[in-house]
C-alpha positions, -999 to +999 in steps of 0.1 A: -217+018-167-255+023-153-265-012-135-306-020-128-300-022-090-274+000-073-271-019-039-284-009-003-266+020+008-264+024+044-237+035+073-224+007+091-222+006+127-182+007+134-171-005+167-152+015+192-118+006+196-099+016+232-070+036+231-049+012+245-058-022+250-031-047+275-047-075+260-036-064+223-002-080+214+005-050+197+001-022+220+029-006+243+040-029+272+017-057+258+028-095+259+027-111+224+022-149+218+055-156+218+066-142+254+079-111+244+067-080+259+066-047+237+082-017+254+062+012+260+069+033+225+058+063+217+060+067+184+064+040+153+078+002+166+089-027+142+094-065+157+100-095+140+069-114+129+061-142+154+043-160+128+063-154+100+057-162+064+093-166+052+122-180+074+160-171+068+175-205+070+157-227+048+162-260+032+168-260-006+143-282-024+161-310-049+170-299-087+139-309-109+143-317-145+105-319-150+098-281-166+063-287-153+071-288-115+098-264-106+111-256-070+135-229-055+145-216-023+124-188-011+142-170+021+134-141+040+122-120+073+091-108+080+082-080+101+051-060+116+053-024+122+030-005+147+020+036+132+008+049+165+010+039+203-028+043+203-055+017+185-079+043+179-061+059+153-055+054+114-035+071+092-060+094+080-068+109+113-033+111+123-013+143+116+014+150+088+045+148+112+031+116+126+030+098+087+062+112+078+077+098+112+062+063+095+075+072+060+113+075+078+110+046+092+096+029+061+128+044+044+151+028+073+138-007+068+142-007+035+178+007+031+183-022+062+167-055+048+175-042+012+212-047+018+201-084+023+170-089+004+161-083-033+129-078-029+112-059+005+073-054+003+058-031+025+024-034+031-010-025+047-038-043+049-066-025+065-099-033+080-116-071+089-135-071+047-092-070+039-085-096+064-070-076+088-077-094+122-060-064+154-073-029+145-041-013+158-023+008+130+001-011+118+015-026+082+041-054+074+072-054+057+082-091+038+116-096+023+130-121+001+154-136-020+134-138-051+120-107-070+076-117-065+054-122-096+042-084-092+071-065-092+090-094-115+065-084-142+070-046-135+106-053-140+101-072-175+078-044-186+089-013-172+127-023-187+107-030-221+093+005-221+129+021-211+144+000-234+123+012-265+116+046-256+146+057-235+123+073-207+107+058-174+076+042-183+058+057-153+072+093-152+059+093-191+025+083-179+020+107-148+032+134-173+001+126-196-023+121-165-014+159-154-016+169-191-051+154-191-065+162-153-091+131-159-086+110-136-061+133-112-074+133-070-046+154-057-016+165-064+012+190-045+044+195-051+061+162-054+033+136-058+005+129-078-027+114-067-048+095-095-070+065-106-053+046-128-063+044-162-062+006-160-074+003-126-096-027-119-111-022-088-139+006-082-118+028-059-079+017-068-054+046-069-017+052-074+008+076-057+033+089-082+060+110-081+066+143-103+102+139-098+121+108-114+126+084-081+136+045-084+131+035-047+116+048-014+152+052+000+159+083-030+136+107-015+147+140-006+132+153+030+112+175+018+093+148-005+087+127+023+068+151+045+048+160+011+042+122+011+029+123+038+005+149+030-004+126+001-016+102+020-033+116+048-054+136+017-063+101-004-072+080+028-088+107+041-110+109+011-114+073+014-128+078+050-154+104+036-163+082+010-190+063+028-182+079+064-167+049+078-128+033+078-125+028+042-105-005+041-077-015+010-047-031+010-018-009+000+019-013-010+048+005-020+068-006-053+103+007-065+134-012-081+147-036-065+175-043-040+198-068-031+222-076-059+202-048-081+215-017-060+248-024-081+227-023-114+213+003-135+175+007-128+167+039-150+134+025-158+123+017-124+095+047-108+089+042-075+052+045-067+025+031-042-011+012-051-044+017-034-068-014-039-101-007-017-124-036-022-154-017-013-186-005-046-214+013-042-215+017-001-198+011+034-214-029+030-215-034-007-181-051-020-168-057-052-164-089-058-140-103-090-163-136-098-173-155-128-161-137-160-136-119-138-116-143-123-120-166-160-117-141-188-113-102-177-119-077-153-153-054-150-154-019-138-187-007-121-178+028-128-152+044-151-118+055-138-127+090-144-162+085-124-142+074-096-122+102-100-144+129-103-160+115-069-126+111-046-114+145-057-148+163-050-146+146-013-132+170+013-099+166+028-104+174+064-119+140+079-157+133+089-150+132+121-134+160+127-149+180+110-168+196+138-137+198+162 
C-alpha cells in the first residue's frame, strides 16, 4: 500500500456560487427549458425531469429468439429534486432538520412511485469531476419497470445468504463491523457509518442500519432524524478531507417495490453507498484503468487506512469552524 510518488497535494480554488441565481432552472421562481417556471419554495421541491431518461409509454421492442440479442421494455419517470432554496449550500453545511426534511421527502417518493415502479433509485451525484453540471443541491430519483443490474444482483445474492443462513446478509455483517471497530467512521443510535470491507474506491462508505430495515419507507421517525445526523457527519468528514466539496455519487438501496411489496423480502437491508472518486488530494482522482477495468480492482490504501483517516476528521465543517 506505499506508492513511489504520492501526487501533488494542493487546495483547489472553488468557485463562489450566488445564493440564488434567476438564470438557474433550478432555483425558486426560475424558468426551466421547458417553459415551466418553479414556484418560489422554501424548503425541498421535486418536478418531473425535462430531459428524462425513461418515458412511461414506450413501445415494446419485437420477441427475439436469438439468446445473443435480447430486448425488453424498459418504462419509467424520472424526477429531480431540489435540498435547499439556496445554491450555496450542500448537505453537509445544512442543518439536521433541513436533511431530515429531505429524508421525508425521500420516504414520500418512494412509497409514491413504488406503488408503480419495481425499482426507484434515488440518487446524488455531486460536484463537476462526478458530472454534475448546476451546483444547486439537488439529487434524482429514476424509476422503472425492471429491477437494474445492481440491485438485481443484490437480490440474487442477498436471498442466497438468507436462504443458507436464515439471517439478513447485511445486518450479519454490520454486526461483525461493530464487533471489530476497523473500519467503523461513526455510528449513533440507529446507523452505522463504515468503509466497506470490499470497498473499491479510496474513500467509498456505506450507511447501515443497527435495526433490521428492508426499505427507506420502514423507518421509524426517530431513525430518520438520526439519519440525518449520519449524513451530515460522513459528508461533513468528506468536506474536511481535503477542505474543499468533496464530490461522490451516492444512492440509496432497499428491497424492491412494485409487485415485491406483496412478497417476502426478509433478506433485503436497506442501506446507502458513498463512491467519492477523489485519492490522495482535492485534484488527484482515482482512476479504474488498465488492470482495473480488465482483470480486478486496486486499492491505493486499505479500507481500514481510509478509515482510520475519515473517523479522525472532525465533524463540525471547515468552514465553519470559526463561526
Amino acid at each position: 500500500m506505499k506508492r513511489p510518488w504520492s501526487g501533488q497535494v494542493e487546495k483547489p480554488s472553488e468557485d463562489q456560487i450566488p445564493a440564488h441565481d434567476p438564470k438557474n432552472p433550478l432555483c425558486p421562481g426560475a424558468t426551466r427549458p421547458n417553459g415551466t417556471a418553479n414556484p418560489n419554495y422554501e424548503s425541498t421541491f421535486v418536478f418531473t425531469n425535462d430531459f428524462p431518461a425513461l418515458l412511461e409509454d414506450v413501445p415494446s421492442p419485437p420477441e427475439s429468439e436469438d439468446p445473443l440479442f435480447q430486448a425488453g421494455p424498459a418504462r419509467g419517470t424520472c424526477r429531480v429534486m431540489c435540498f435547499h432554496p439556496r445554491s450555496d449550500v450542500t448537505l453537509p453545511v445544512m442543518s439536521v432538520a433541513e436533511i431530515t426534511t429531505v429524508i421525508n421527502k425521500w420516504v414520500s417518493e418512494l412509497r409514491e412511485l413504488g406503488e408503480k415502479y419495481t425499482w426507484v433509485q434515488i440518487f446524488e451525484n455531486k460536484g463537476a469531476i462526478m458530472g454534475c453540471s448546476n451546483p444547486h443541491p439537488h439529487c434524482q430519483i429514476w424509476s422503472s419497470s425492471f429491477l437494474p443490474n445492481e440491485p438485481r444482483m443484490k437480490e440474487i445474492h442477498q436471498k442466497e445468504y438468507f436462504s443458507k443462513h436464515g439471517t439478513p446478509m447485511l445486518m450479519d455483517y454490520v454486526n461483525k463491523e461493530l464487533n471489530k471497530k476497523e473500519r467503523l467512521i461513526y455510528t449513533n443510535d440507529d446507523w452505522v457509518v463504515l468503509v466497506p470491507y470490499w470497498a473499491v474506491w479510496p474513500y467509498e462508505t456505506m450507511i447501515l442500519p443497527r435495526r433490521h430495515i428492508q426499505r427507506m419507507t420502514d423507518m421509524k421517525e426517530s431513525e430518520k432524524s438520526s439519519l440525518a445526523d449520519a449524513v451530515k457527519k460522513l459528508t461533513t468528514k468528506y468536506d474536511n478531507l481535503f477542505q474543499s466539496s468533496f464530490p461522490y455519487s451516492m444512492g440509496w438501496h432497499g428491497a424492491p417495490t412494485g409487485s415485491y411489496l406483496s412478497s417476502d423480502n426478509s433478506h433485503w437491508v436497506f442501506h446507502g453507498c458513498y463512491f467519492p472518486p477523489l485519492l490522495r488530494s482535492a485534484t488527484v482522482k482515482k482512476f479504474m484503468v488498465g488492470y482495473e477495468m480488465l482483470a480486478q480492482s486496486q486499492r491505493d490504501l486499505t479500507p481500514e487506512q481510509a478509515a482510520v483517516k475519515l473517523r479522525d476528521l472532525p465533524t463540525v465543517h471547515y468552514k465553519q469552524e470559526s463561526c
